[in-house]
C-alpha positions as CSV (number, residue, x, y, z in Angstrom):
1,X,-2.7,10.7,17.4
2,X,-0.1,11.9,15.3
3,X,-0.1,11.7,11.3
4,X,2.7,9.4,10.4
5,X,4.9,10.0,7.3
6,X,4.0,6.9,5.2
7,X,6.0,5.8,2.2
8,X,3.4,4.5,-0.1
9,X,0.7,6.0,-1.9
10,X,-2.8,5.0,-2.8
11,X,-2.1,3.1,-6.0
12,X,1.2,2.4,-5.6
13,X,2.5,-1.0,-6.5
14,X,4.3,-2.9,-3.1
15,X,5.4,-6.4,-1.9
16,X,4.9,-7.5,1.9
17,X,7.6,-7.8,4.0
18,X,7.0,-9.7,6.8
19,X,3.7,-11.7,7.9
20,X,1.6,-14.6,6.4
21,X,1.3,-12.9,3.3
22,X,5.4,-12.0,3.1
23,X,6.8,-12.2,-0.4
24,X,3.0,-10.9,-1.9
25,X,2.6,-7.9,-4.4
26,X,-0.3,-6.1,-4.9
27,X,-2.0,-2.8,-5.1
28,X,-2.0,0.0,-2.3
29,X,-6.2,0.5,-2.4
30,X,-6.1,2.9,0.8
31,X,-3.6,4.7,2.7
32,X,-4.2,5.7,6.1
33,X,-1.2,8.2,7.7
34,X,-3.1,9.0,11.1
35,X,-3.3,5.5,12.0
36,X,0.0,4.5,10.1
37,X,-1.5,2.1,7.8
38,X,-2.5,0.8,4.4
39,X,-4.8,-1.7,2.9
40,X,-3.2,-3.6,-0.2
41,X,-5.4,-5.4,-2.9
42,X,-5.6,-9.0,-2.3
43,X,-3.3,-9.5,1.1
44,X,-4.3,-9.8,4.5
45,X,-7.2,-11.1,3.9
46,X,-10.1,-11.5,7.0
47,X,-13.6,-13.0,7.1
48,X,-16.2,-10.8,8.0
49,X,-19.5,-12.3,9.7
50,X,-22.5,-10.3,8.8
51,X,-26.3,-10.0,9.5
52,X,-28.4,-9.2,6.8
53,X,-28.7,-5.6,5.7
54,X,-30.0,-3.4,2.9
55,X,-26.6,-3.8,1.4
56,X,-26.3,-7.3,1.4
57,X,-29.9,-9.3,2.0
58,X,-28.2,-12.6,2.5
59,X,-25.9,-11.8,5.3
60,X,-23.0,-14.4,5.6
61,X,-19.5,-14.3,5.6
62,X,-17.6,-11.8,3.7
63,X,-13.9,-12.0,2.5
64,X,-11.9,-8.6,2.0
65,X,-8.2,-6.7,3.0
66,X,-7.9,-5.4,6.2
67,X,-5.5,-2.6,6.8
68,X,-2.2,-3.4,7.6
69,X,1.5,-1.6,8.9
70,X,2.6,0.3,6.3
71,X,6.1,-0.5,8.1
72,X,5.0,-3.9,6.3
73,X,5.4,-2.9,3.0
74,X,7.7,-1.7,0.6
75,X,7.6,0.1,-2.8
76,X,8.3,-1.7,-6.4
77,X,10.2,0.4,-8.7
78,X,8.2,-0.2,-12.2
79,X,11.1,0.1,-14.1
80,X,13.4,-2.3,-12.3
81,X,10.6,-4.3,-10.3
82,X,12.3,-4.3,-7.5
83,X,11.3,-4.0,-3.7
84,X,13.1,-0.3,-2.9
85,X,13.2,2.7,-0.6
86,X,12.0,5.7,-1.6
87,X,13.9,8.8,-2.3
88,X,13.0,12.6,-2.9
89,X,14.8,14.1,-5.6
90,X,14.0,17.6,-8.1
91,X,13.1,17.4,-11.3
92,X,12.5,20.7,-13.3
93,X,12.0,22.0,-10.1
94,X,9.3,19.7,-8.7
95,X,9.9,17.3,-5.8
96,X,9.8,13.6,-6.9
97,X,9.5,10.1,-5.7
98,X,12.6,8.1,-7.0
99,X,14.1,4.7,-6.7
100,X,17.1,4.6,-4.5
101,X,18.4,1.2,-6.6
102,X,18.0,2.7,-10.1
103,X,17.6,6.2,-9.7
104,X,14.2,6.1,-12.2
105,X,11.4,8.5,-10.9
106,X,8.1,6.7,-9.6
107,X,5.8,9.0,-10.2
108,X,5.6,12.5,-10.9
109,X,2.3,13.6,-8.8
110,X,3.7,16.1,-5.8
């Protein structure tokens, strides 16, 4: 499979677009650009049937994110919270993530 060109970044701050958790924001805790996807913190949410293990000795059912399209999310600028795409512009000679809306940089790790 082919690595897909993914938006986000692990820690980045994005809102859900479509699904049952559209309209959420949360906390990009894994990207995944060969499979084209992402896990946020606290959406998409599954319930996990386990037997007991080392790990956990009680078994049961455990809660937690499964990964989802990253075609499903979209980045929030920080400094105009709002749901935007993401463009590449130079500053002092580095390439940088930028809001398209406001122009402000979103971060300044590339």
């Amino acid at each position: 499979m082919s690595l897909v060109k993914l938006n986000v970044k692990k820690g980045d701050t994005v809102v859900v677009l479509s699904g049952k958790d559209k309209g959420k924001q949360g906390k990009v805790i894994a990207a995944m650009p060969k499979k084209g996807k992402v896990v946020v913190e606290g959406v998409n949410k599954v319930k996990r049937h386990t037997k007991p293990n080392q790990k956990a000795p009680q078994g049961g059912i455990l809660v937690k994110e499964a990964p989802m399209h990253a075609c499903k999310v979209m980045v929030v600028c920080p400094a105009c919270k709002k749901a935007t795409r993401v463009a590449h512009k130079e500053v002092n000679g580095k390439m940088v993530r930028a809001c398209k809306k406001c122009g402000e940089v979103i971060d300044q790790t590339k």
